[in-house]
ZATIPA-270167 format. One record per residue (C-alpha): x, y, z. Coordinates in nm, 3 decimals, m for minus. Example, Ala and Ser with C-alpha at 12.3 -4.5 7.8 and 13.67 -1.06 7.14 Angstrom:
2
PT        px        py        pz
PT     1.230    m0.450     0.780
PT     1.367    m0.106     0.714
This chain:
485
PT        px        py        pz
PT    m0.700    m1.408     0.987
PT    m0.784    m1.374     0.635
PT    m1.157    m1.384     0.524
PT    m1.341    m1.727     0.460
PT    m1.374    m1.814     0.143
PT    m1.713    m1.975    m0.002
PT    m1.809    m2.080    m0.342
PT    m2.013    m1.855    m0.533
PT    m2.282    m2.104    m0.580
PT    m2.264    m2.112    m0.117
PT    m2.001    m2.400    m0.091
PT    m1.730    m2.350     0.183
PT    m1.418    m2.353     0.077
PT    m1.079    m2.306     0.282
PT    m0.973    m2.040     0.471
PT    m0.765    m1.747     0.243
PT    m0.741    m1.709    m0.098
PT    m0.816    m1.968    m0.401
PT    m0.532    m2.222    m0.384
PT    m0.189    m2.174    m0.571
PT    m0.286    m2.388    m0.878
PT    m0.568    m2.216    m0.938
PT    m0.890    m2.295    m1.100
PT    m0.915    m2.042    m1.394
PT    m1.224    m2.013    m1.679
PT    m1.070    m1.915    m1.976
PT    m1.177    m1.664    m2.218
PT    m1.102    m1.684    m2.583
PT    m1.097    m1.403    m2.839
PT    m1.295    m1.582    m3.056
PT    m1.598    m1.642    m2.817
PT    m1.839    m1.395    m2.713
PT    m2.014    m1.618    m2.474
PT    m1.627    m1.692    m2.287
PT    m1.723    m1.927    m1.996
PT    m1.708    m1.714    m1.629
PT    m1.400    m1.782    m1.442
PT    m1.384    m1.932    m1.110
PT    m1.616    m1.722    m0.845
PT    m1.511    m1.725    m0.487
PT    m1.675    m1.527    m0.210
PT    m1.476    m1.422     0.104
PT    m1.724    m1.291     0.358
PT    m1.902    m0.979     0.120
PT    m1.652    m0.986    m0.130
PT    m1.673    m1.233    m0.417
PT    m1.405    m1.273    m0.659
PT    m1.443    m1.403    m1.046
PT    m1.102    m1.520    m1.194
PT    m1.076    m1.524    m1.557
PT    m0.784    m1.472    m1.848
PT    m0.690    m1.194    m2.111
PT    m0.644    m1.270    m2.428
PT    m0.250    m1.350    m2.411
PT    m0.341    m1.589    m2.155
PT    m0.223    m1.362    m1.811
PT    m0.497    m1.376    m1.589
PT    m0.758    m1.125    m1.440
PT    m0.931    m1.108    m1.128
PT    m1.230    m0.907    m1.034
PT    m1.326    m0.825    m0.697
PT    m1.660    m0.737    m0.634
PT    m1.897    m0.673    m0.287
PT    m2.187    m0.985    m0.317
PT    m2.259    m1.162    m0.611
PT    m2.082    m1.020    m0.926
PT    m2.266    m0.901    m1.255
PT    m2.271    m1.161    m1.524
PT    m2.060    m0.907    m1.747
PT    m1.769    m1.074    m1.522
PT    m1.750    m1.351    m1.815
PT    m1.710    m1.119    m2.113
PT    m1.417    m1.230    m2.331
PT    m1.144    m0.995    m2.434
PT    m1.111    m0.991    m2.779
PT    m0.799    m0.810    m2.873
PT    m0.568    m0.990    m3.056
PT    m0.250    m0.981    m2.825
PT     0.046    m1.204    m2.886
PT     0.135    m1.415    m2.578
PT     0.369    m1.185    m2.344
PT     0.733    m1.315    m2.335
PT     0.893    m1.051    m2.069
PT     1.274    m1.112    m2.036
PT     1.488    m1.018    m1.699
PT     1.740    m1.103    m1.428
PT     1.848    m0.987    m1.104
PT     2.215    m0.929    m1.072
PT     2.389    m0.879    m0.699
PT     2.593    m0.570    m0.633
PT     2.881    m0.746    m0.490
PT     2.944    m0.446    m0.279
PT     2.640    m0.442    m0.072
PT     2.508    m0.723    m0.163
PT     2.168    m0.556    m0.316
PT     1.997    m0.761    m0.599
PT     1.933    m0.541    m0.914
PT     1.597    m0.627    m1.188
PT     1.724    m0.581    m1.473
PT     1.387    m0.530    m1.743
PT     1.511    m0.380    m2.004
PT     1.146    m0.482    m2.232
PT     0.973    m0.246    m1.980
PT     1.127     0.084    m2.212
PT     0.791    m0.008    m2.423
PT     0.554     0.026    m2.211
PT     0.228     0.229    m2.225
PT     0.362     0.630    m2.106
PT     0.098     0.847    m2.036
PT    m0.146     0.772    m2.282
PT    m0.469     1.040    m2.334
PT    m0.737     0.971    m2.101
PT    m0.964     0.827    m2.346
PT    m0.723     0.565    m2.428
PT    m0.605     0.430    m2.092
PT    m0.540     0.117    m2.074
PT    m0.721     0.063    m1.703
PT    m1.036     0.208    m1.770
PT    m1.322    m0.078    m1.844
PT    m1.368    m0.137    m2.211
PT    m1.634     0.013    m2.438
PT    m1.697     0.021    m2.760
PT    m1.408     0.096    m3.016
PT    m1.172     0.125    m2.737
PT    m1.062    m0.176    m2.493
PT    m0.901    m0.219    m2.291
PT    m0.707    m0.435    m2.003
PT    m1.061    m0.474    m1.860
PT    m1.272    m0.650    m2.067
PT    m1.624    m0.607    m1.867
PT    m1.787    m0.240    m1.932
PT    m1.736    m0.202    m1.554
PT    m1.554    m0.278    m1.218
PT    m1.560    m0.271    m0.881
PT    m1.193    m0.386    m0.813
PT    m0.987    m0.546    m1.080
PT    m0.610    m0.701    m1.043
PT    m0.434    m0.849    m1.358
PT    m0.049    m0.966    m1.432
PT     0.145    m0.661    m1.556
PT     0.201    m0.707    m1.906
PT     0.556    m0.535    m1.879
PT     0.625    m0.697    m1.544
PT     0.956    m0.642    m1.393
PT     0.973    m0.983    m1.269
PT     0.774    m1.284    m1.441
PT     0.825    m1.707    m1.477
PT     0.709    m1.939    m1.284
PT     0.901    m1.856    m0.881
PT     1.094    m2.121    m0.748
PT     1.184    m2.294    m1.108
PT     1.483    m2.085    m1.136
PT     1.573    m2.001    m0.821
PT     1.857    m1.732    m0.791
PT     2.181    m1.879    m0.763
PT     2.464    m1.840    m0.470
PT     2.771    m1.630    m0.548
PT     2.976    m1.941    m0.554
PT     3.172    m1.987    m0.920
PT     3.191    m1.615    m0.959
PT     3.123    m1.384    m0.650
PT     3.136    m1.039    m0.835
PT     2.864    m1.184    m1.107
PT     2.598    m1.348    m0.971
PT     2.289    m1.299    m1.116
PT     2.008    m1.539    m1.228
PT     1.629    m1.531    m1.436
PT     1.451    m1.222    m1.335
PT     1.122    m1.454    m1.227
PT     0.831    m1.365    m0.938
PT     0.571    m1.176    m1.070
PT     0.391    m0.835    m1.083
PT     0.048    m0.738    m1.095
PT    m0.175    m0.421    m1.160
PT    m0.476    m0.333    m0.877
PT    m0.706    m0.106    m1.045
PT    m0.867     0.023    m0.733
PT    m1.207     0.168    m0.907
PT    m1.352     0.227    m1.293
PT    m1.314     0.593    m1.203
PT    m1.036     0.767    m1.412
PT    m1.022     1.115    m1.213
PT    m1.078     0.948    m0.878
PT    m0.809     0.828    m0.616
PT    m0.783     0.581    m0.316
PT    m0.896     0.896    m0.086
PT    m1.202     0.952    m0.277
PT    m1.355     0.606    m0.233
PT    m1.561     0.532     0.041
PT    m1.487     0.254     0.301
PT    m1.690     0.012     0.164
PT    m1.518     0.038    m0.116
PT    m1.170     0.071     0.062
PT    m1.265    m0.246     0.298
PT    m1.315    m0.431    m0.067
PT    m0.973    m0.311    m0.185
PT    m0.795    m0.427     0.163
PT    m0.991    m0.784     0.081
PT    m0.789    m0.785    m0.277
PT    m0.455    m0.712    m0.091
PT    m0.549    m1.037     0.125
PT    m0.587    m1.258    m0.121
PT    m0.342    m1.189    m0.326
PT    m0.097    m1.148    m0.002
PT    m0.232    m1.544     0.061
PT    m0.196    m1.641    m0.300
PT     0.135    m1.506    m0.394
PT     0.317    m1.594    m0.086
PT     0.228    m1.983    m0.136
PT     0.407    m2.002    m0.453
PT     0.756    m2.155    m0.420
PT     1.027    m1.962    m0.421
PT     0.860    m1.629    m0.326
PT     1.031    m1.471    m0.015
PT     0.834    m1.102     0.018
PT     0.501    m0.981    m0.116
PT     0.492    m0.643    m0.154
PT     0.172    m0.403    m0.180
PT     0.193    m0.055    m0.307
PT     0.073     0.289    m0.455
PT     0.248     0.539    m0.673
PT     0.082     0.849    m0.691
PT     0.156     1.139    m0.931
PT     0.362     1.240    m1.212
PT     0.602     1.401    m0.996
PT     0.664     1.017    m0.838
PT     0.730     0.870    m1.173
PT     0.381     0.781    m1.267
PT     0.298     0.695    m1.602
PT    m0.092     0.588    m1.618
PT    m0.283     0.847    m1.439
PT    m0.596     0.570    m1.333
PT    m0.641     0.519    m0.983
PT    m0.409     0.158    m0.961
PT    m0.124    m0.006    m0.734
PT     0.057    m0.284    m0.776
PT     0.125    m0.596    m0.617
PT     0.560    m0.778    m0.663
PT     0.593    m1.142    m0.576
PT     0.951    m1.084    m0.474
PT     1.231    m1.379    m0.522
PT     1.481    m1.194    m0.272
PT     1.441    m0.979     0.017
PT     1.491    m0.618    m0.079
PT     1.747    m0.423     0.135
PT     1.511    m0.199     0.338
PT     1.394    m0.500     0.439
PT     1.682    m0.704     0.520
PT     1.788    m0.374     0.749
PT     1.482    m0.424     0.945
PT     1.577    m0.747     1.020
PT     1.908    m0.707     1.068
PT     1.796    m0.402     1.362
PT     1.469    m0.641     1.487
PT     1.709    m0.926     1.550
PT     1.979    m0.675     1.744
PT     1.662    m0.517     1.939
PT     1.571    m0.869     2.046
PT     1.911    m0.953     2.187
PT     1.940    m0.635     2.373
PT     1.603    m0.654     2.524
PT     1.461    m0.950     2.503
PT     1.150    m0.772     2.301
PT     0.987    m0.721     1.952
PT     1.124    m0.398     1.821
PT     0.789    m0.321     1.614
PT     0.616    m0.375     1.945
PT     0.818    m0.117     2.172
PT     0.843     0.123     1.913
PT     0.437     0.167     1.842
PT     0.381     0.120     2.231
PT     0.647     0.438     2.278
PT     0.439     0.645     2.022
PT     0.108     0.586     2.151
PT     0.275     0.695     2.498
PT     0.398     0.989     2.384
PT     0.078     1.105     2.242
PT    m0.159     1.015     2.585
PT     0.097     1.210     2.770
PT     0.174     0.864     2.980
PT     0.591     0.734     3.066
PT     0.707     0.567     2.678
PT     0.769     0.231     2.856
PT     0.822    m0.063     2.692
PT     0.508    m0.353     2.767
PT     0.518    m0.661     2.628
PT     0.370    m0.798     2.330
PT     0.003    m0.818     2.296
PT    m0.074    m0.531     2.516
PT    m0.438    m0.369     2.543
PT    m0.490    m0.059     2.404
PT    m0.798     0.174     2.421
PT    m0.964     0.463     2.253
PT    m1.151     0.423     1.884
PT    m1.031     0.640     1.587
PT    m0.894     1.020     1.753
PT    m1.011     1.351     1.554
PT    m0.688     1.467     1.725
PT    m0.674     1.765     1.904
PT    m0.592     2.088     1.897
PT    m0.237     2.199     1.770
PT    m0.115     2.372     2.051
PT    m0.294     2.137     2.293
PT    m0.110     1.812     2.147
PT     0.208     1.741     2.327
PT     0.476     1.881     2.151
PT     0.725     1.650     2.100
PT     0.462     1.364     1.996
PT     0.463     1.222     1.623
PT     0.101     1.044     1.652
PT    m0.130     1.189     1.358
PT    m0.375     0.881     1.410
PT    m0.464     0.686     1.719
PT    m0.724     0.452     1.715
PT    m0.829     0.143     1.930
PT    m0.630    m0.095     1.635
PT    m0.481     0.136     1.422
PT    m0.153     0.415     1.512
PT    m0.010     0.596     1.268
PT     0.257     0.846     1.391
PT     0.578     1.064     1.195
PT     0.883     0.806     1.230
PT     1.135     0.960     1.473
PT     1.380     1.002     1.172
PT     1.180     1.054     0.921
PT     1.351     1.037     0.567
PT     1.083     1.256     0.352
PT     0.978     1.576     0.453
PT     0.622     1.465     0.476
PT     0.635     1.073     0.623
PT     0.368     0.848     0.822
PT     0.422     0.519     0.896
PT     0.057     0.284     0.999
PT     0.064    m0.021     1.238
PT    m0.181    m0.178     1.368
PT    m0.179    m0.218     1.725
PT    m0.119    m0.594     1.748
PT     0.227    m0.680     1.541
PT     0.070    m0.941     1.251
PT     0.294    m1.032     0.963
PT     0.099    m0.912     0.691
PT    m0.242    m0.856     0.554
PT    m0.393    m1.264     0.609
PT    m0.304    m1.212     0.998
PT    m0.568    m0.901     1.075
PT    m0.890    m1.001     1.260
PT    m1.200    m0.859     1.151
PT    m1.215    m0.555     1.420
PT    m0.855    m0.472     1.253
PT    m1.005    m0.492     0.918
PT    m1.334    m0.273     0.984
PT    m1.140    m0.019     1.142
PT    m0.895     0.003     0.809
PT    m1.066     0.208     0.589
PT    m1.139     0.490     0.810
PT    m0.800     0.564     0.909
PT    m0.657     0.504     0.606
PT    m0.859     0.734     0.411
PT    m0.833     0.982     0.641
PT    m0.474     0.960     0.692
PT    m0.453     0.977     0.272
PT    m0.707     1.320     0.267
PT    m0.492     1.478     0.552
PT    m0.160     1.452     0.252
PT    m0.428     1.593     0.030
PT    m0.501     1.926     0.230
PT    m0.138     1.922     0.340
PT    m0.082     2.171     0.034
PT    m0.398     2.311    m0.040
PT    m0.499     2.669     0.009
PT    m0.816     2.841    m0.045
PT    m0.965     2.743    m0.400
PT    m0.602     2.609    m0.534
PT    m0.612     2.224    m0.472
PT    m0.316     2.052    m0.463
PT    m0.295     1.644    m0.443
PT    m0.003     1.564    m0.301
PT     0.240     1.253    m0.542
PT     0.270     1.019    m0.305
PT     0.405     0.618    m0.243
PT     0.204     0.427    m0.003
PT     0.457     0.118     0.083
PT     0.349    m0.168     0.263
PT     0.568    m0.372     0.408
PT     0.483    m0.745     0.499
PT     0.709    m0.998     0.707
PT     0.926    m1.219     0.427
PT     0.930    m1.582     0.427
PT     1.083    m1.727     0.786
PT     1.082    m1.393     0.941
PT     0.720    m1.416     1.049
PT     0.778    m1.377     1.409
PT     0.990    m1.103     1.433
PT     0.867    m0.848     1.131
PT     0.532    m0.623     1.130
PT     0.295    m0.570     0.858
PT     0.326    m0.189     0.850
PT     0.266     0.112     0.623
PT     0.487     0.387     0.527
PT     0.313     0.638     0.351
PT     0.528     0.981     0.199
PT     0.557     1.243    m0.016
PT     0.821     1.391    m0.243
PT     0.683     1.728    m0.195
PT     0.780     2.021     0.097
PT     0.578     2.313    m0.015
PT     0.287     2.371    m0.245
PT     0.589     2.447    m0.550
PT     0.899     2.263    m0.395
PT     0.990     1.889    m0.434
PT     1.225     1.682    m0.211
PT     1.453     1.573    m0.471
PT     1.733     1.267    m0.404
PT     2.063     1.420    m0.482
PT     2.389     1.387    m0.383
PT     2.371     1.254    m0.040
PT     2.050     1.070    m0.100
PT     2.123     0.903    m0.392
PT     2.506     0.855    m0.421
PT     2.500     0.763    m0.014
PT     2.157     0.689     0.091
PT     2.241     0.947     0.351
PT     1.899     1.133     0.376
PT     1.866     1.517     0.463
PT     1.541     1.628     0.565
PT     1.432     1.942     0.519
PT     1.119     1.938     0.793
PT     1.144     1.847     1.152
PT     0.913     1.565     1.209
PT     0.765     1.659     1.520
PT     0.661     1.996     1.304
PT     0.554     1.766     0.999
PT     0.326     1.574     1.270
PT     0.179     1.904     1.388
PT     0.046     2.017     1.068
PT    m0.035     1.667     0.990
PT    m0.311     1.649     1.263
PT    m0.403     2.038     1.197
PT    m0.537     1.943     0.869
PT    m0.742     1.659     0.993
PT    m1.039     1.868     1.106
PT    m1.049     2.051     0.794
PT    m1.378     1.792     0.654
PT    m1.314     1.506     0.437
PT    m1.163     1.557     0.038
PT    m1.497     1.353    m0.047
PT    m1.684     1.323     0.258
PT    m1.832     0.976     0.274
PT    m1.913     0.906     0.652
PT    m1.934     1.083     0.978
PT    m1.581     1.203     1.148
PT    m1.407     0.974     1.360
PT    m1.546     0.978     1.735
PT    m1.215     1.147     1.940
PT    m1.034     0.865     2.192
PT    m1.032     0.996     2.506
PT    m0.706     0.791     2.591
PT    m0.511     1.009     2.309
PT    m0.706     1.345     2.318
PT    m0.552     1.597     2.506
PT    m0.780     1.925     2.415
PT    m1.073     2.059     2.243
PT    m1.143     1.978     1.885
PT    m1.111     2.260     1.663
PT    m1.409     2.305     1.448
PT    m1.410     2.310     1.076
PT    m1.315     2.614     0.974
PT    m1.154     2.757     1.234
PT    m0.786     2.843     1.190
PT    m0.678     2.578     1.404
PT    m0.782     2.313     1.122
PT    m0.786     2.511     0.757
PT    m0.524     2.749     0.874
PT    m0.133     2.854     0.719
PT     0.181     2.645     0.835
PT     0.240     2.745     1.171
PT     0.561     2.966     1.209
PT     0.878     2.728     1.185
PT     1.123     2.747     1.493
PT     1.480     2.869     1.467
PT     1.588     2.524     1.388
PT     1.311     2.430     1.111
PT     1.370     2.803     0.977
PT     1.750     2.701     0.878
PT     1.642     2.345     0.699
């Protein structure tokens, strides 16, 4: 259920996020006292919309009542944004294509002291106007997608079947997770991550209203090595016209799971990893069922059963190495009750969040460390939420990977990956799960709160201490099998 949402000023308002039409205050470039924009409070998080000065608009999220600096104007003199694409349909797999080609000018890799998501100061602004932030979200202003959804909706293949394409409309926005320029998502602490999970809510709630929108997805590129081009902590947020092809797979393979079995395939397959890892019979109960335990510190290595994938179990939260992984380095995070997406978590779901999701995010961050070198591993955290009329079948879910094997080797798509889509992984995932929990008990990247109290349900040994070469030691040696990868 998403958070309640209250006037600033203490008025209840409805449940979710500001509705669709929006009730924006407007800031002009030509006014330093710009009038604040709309202030909504969900629970502890308050949000203040306003607009840049080409007229896209900004959001700031903030925990309590926001500082008055939420009203300052942004006075650069931008031109209003006029972003031109279309999506095309590969007639062979039926795929639909962006085409963007006005996204060749945008900002690419610009000098820390000019980036473009830090908050403004003087002689330098920026896409922030206020001189500092909590959580700020903002259209892209070299969106992939943009227009009004549902005013130009994409077109059947019905005239001409090997050209159908239509206006490139939905839109894309920018979360700038903290002011911090050298920080990341795993250096935040879970206040702070709770407040970032409350943005992905609301704009989840907002986005998906809009006609014509069929997916809202959340997600995180991290690193140059991923394509990154502004190094500030940020994600982004697509109101997607179409659904994209991993998803339509998923459907496709829920909807065949469902006739074979008569059950939820997101439901079977956590319940089967959270078997594995308690050492009980990988049965398949129906939806809904209890679970038990709070947030595991895992166990020892050697004491974990072998051929279990859980990295993460807590009492709402699993997060496990997919059975066939695709990246050498892959964990996908579900919930324990299937929801759609990010408005259907109840608050125990939501408090729980941070702390496994940071941790989960430090364990990729030790994953390549050694001794003083630290190594932060490029990463895409890829949340996947139910599209329009698929509700009841699809799970909010999170799969979280890295393009890097070793400390000095990348998983590049080649040949098989990217003329086929035929992965070829170069790490066993049951081993990729082992070192996975290894590094957990190494301490926190940033520590910001005591470590997770073990679930006796999923524990199956001792917790190595810090230090010990259980939790800071080298890769275990590979087997025969992972040796010839």
């Amino acid at each position: 259920m998403a958070p309640t949402v209250t006037d600033a000023t203490g008025q209840s308002g409805a449940s979710g996020s500001a509705d669709a039409s929006g009730t924006t205050g407007t800031a002009t470039s030509s006014d330093l006292n710009a009038q604040a924009g709309t202030s909504r409070q969900a629970g502890a998080t308050t949000r203040t919309v306003t607009e840049l000065a080409d007229g896209r608009e900004l959001i700031y999220y903030d925990r309590g009542t926001p500082p008055t600096a939420r009203a300052v104007a942004d006075l650069r003199p931008l031109d209003a944004v006029a972003p031109s694409s279309e999506v095309r349909q590969d007639p062979m797999t039926g795929a639909w294509v962006t085409v963007a080609a006005h996204r060749q000018a945008r900002t690419y890799h610009p000098p820390a002291d000019e980036c473009p998501l830090c908050p403004s100061r003087e002689g330098r602004l920026s896409e922030i106007p206020a001189g500092d932030y909590q959580v700020a979200v903002f259209e892209n202003r070299f969106p992939s997608l943009a227009g009004e959804p549902g005013t130009h909706p994409v077109p059947p293949a019905l005239d001409d079947p090997l050209h159908s394409r239509g206006p490139g409309v939905g839109r894309c926005e920018v979360v700038c997770f903290t002011a911090d320029h050298d920080a990341s998502f795993a250096d935040l602490d879970e206040d702070h991550a709770r407040l970032v999970l409350d943005a992905w809510t609301d704009r989840t709630a907002e986005l998906s209203a809009l006609p014509g929108v069929r997916q809202v997805y959340c997600f995180e590129n991290r690193g140059t090595e991923i394509g990154v081009t502004l190094a500030h902590p940020h994600g982004q947020v697509y109101a997607l016209p179409f659904v994209p092809p991993r998803t339509a797979k998923m459907i496709d393979r829920a909807a065949r799971h469902r006739a074979a079995t008569g059950r939820n395939l997101f439901d079977d397959l956590v319940a089967a990893e959270r078997a594995s890892a308690a050492g009980l019979s990988a049965g398949s109960p129906t939806a809904g069922s209890p679970t038990v335990g709070s947030p595991s510190a895992d166990s020892a290595p050697g004491d974990h059963p072998e051929d279990s994938r859980v990295v993460l179990a807590g009492e709402h939260w699993t997060a496990f190495v997919p059975f066939a992984a695709r990246w050498p380095y892959e964990v996908h995070l579900f919930p324990n009750r299937r929801v759609p997406d990010f408005t259907g978590l109840n608050e125990d779901e939501r408090a729980e969040f941070p702390r496994i999701y940071l941790d989960l995010l430090r364990r990729f961050d030790r994953l390549f460390s050694d001794g003083d070198r630290q190594v932060r591993a490029p990463y895409i955290a890829a949340w996947h939420q139910a599209p329009a009329g698929h509700e009841d079948e699809l799970a909010l879910h999170l799969e979280l990977f890295t393009v890097r094997r070793t400390a000095d080797k990348l998983k590049y798509l080649a040949g098989t990956e990217s003329g086929m889509e035929a992965f070829m992984n170069d790490v066993a995932p049951e081993f990729a799960a082992r070192r996975l929990r290894e590094v957990g008990q190494a301490g926190p990247a940033n520590p910001t709160g005591p470590t997770p109290a073990v679930d006796p349900a999923l524990a199956v040994g001792p917790t190595p201490a810090a230090g010990s070469t259980a939790a800071t030691g080298p890769t275990p040696a590979p087997t025969a099998e992972e040796a010839q990868r």
